[in-house]
N, C-alpha and C positions, 0 to 999 in steps of 0.2 A: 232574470228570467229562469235560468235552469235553477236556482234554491225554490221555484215557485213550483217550478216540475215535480221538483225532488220532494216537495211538500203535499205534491195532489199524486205522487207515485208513479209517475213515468221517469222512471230512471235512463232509459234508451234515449228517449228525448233531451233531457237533461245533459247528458254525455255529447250529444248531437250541438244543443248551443253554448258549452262549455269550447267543444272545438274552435264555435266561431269566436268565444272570447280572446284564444289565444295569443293571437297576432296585437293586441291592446293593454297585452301585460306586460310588456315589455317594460315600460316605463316605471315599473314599483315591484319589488322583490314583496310587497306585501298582495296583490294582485294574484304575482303567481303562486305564492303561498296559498291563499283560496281556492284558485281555480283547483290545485292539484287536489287538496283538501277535499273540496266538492267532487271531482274521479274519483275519490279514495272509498270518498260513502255512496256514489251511486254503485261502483264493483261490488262495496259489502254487502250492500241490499240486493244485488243481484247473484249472490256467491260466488263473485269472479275473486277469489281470494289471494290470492299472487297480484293483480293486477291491484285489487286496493291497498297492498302492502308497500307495492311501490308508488305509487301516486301518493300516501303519505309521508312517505319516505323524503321523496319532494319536496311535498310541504314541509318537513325540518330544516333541510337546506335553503328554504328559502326565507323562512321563519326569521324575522329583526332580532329578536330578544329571548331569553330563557322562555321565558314563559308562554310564549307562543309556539314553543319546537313539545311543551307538552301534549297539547290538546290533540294532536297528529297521532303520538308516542299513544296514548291512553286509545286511541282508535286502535292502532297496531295491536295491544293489550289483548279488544274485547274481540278481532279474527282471530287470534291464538286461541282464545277462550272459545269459539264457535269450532277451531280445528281437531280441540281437546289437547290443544299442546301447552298444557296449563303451566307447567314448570316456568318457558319462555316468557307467558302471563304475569307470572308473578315479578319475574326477576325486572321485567320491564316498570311493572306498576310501583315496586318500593323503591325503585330508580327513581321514579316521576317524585314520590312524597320526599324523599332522602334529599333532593334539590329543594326541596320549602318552597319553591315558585310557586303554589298555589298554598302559601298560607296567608294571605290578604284575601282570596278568592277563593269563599267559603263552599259555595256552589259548584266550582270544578273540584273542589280539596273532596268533595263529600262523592262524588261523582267517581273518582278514583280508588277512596277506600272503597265506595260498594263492589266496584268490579272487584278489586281484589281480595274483599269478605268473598264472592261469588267465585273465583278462582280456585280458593284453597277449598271451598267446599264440594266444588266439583272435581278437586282434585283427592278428597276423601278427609282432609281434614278438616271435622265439622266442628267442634268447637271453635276453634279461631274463626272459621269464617264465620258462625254464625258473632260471634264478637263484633267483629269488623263489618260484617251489615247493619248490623245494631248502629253502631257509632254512626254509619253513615247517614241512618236513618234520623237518629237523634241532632246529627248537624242539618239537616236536610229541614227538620223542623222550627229550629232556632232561627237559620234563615229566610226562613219561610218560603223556601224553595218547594212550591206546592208541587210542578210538576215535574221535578224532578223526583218526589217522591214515590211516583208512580212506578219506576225501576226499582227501588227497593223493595216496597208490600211485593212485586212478581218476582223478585227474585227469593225473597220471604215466601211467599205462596209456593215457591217450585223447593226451597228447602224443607217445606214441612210435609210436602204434599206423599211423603212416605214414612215419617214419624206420628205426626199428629193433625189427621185429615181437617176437623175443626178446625183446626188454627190455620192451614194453609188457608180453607175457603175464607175466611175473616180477611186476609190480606190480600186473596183475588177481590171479596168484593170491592174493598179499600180502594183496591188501584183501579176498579171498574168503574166507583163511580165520579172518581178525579178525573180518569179518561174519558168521562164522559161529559162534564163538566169543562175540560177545555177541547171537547170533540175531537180528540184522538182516538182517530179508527182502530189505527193497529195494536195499539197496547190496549184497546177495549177487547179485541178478538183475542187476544195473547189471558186477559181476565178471563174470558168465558170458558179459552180452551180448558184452562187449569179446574173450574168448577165442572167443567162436564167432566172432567177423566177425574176427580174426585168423586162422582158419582150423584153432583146435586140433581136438583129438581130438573125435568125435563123442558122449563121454563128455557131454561138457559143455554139451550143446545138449540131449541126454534128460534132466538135472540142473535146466535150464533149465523144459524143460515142466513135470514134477512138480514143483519147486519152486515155479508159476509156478500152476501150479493147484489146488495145496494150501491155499496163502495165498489166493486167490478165497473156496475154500471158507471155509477161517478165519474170515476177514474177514465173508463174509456172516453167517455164522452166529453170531458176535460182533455183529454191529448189531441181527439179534431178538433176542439175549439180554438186551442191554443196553434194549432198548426194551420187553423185557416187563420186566424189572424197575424202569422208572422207573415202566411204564402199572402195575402190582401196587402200588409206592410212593402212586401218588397217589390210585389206590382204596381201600387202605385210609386215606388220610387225608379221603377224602370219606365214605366210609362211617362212619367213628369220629364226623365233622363233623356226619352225615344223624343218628346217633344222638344226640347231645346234644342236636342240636333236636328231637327226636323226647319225648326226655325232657323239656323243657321246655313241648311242647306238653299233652304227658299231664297233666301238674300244671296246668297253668293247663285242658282238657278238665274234670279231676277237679270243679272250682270252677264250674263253668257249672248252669244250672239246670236242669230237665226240660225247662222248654220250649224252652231254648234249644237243646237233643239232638234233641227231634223236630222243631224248625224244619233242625236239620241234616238228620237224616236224612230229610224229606223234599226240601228241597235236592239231597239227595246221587243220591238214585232219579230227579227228574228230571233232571237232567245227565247220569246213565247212560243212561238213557234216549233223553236227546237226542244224546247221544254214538255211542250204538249205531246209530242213524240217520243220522246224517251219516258215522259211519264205513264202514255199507255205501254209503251212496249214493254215496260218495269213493271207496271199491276198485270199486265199478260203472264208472265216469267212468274211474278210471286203470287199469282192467286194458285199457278199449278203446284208450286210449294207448299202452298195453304192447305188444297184440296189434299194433296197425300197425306202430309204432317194430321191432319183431322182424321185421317182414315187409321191410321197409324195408331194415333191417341185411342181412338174410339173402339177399335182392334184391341189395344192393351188393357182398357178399362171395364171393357165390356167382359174380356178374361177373369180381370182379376175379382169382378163381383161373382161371376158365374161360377169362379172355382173355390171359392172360398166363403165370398160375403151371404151370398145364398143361404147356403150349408147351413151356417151360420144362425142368421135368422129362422130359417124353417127348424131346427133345432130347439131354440128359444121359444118358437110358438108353441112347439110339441111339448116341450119341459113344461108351456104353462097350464096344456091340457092336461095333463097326464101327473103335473106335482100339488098338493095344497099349498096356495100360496098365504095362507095363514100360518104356517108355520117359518117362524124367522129363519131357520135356517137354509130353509128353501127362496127365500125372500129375497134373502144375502147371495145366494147362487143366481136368481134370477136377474140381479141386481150389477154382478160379476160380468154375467154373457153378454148383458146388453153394455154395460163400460165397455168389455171388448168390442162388440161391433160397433158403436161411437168411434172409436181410436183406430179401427182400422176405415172406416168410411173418412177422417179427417187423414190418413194416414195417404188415402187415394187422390182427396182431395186436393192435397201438400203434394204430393208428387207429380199432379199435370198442372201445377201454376208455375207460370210465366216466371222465370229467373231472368233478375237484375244483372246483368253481367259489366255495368258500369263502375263507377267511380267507389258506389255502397255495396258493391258486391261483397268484399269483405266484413265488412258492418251485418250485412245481411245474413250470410252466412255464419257467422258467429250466433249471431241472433235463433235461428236456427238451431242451431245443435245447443245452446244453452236451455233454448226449451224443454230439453228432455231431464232437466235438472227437477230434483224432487226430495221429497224427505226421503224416498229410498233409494236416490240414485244421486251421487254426484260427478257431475260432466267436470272436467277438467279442459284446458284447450292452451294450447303453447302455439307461439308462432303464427299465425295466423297473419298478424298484420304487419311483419318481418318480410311475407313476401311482393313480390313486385308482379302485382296481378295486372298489370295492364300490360306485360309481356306474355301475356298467358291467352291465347286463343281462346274465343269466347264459348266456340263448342267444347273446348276443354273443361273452362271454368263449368258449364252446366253439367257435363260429366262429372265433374267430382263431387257437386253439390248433392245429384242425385242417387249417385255411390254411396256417398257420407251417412244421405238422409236413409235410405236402406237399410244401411249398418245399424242404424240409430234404432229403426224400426224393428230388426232383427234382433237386437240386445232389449228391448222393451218385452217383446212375443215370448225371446227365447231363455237369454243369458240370466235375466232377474239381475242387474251386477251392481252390487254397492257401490263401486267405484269406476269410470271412466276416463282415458285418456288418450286424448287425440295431438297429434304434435306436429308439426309443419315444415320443413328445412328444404332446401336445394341444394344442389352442386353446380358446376358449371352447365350441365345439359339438361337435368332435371330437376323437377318436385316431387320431391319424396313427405309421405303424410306415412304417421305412422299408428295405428289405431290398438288400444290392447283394454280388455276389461276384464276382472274377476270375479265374474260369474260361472255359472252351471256347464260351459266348456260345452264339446260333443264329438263324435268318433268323426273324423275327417271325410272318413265314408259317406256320414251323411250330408257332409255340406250343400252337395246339390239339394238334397231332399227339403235344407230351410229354404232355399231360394236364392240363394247367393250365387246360383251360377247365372243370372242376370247381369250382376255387379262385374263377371271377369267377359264378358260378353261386353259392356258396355266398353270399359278399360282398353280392352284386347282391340274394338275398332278406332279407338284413339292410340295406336301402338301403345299401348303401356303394358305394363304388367302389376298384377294383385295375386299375393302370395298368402295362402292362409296356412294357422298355426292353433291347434285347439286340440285339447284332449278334453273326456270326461274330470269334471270338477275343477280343470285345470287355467280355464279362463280360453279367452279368444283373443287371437292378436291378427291382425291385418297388416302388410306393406303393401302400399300403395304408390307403383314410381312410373310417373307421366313424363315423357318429354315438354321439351319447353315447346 
């Protein structure tokens, strides 16, 4: 079930019934060699990259035979190769071939030189690599390993695609129309990317969107599919479960004496009884919770549109009286204002939903702050599931969630920051989170003026304390330490 996930692109799902595989491994060291395997590629697909290094790491460990501790090893390879830490790439990938375990298995042997024809080329030297892609290509052919040739021609198309434009598009189409031909989405969109920033026909950039949006659709609509039919699977095995004790109870009821049935059932009258009491007295109690908690929300939202999201908009409308929206460049600006009010109306909407403060808190919360992962920003996250959140007050837990997400939202608005890291630890009394990114920084003076005196407001009524650290161009760093 999770390789089916990981097939139709729910990675978070995949990771979710991999967990429940775990407990079933036990019995085959070839088992949990898979399972880890499988964490290793849904992390890289998600750019949890530390986290797929070790889940295949695992999988070597757990690995019967040579040849099986490579396919892990050559994963390990192509996150180095995504990290740009090409040198570790290489030295890993002529490690894999210098062992000859894949020289009966043509298709892994060919699959290893491309990465590492693609290594040395990204790492500047282009003749060898382009040698070693060659070759891979040409074994790739002999065994008529169609689809794996698909990684070649795009790794082909991205080595020419700044020598000799022609020849890259020839190799994006190549792998466009194999990828399409065994209906692989993503190495079709990976084809088209390389032909639009080549500069082809406009064809293939409108190919691009519906393609591109299609799969969205897909995709989501494959993860409820498949999550009502696990949530249908397990109800009816609880229900089948609720009936046989049900039945069991009946028979041993049948055996009980009179008096024991009206010692029930007057049992039973007063616990309704006392039940129905406590249950208004409890909707009395929490609807005045309710009532405020709304007033509250409604208070803070109705702020935050009126002082900002407003602005905002009526700005955007004026821009489009007032600019020709025939001209691209004003198009591109119009196009900019309204991205931003999109991300900050999702940005309000994300901040007054209901927090999980269960079991998936964690899960959750990761989930969260990985979204803000992007081709301009990469979220990093340490620790997280190192701590022990069910010691953790649940008003706490949604304080930090909404701090975090803040910070998140503040570094999007403000920082622009190539790189993110958030890291998690305790000590005896506390959790200590510690947040720091290198971006565009700003005078300390101004901290209230982004909004973050919110965030020492929220901290400060949960006794904590939040310590900032930021100069101009100098990056932003957060300590954030909650009692337990």
């Amino acid at each position: 079930m999770a390789n089916i996930q990981q097939i139709n692109g729910d990675y978070y799902g995949s990771k979710e019934t991999l967990t429940e595989a775990l407990p079933y491994a036990k019995i085959d060291n070839n088992y949990r060699a898979a399972i880890n395997n499988f964490f290793g590629i849904a992390d890289k697909e998600l750019s949890i990259y530390d986290d797929a290094i070790f889940y295949y790491n695992e999988a070597i460990k757990d690995a019967n035979d040579q040849a099986a501790k490579q396919s892990p090893l050559n994963n390990i390879a192509v996150i180095y190769i995504k990290k740009k830490n090409y040198d570790k790439a290489i030295k890993i990938l002529e490690g894999i071939l210098e062992t000859k375990a894949f020289d009966n298995y043509e298709k892994s042997k060919a699959r290893v030189i491309d990465n590492l024809g693609f290594a040395y080329f990204k790492k500047g030297l282009n003749e060898k690599g382009l040698q070693l892609m060659n070759e891979s290509l040409e074994l790739r052919v002999k065994s008529e390993d169609v689809y794996g040739s698909i990684e070649s021609y795009l790794h082909l198309a991205e080595y020419y695609s700044k020598i000799d434009i022609k020849k890259s598009n020839e190799y994006a189409k190549k792998a466009y129309e194999i990828a399409t031909n065994f209906n692989s989405i993503d190495e079709r969109l990976r084809a088209l990317s390389f032909l639009i920033s080549n500069g082809s026909d406009v064809q293939y950039g409108e190919k691009y969107i519906t393609l591109n949006d299609s799969i969205i659709k897909i995709r989501n609509n494959f993860k409820n599919k498949f999550a009502k039919i696990k949530y249908d699977s397990k109800k009816e095995k609880d229900e089948n479960q609720k009936l046989r004790l049900e039945k069991a109870e009946n028979l041993v009821a049948i055996k009980e004496a009179e008096k024991d049935k009206i010692i029930l059932f007057s049992t039973l009258i007063a616990v309704v009884l006392l039940g129905v009491y406590l249950r208004n007295r409890y909707k009395h109690k929490t609807r005045l919770v309710e009532i405020k908690t709304a007033y509250d929300t409604e208070t803070r939202i109705a702020k935050d549109i009126h002082d900002g999201l407003a602005n905002d908009v009526f700005h955007a409308i004026t821009y489009t009286q007032t600019q020709p929206l025939t001209n691209e460049s004003n198009k591109e600006n119009l196009l900019q204002k309204l991205d931003d009010i999109y991300s900050r109306v999702r940005g309000i909407s994300r901040e007054n939903n209901d927090i999980d403060t269960g079991p998936n808190y964690a899960n959750n919360l990761k989930e969260m702050l990985s979204t803000y992962n992007s081709s301009q920003t990469n979220v990093i996250i340490n620790g997280v599931e190192k701590i022990n959140w069910d010691s953790i007050e649940d008003l706490k837990k949604i304080t930090i969630q909404r701090v975090l997400h803040e910070l998140m939202v503040n570094m999007k608005k403000h920082s622009q920051a190539p790189v993110v890291s958030i890291k998690f630890n305790t000590d005896s009394n506390s959790l200590i989170i510690n947040y720091s990114d290198n971006g565009k920084g700003c005078e300390k003076s101004k901290i209230i003026k982004n909004g973050l005196q919110n965030m020492e407001n929220r901290i400060l009524s949960n006794k904590g304390t939040i310590t900032f650290d930021t100069e101009p161009d100098k990056g932003f760093k957060v300590k954030i330490t909650m009692p337990k």
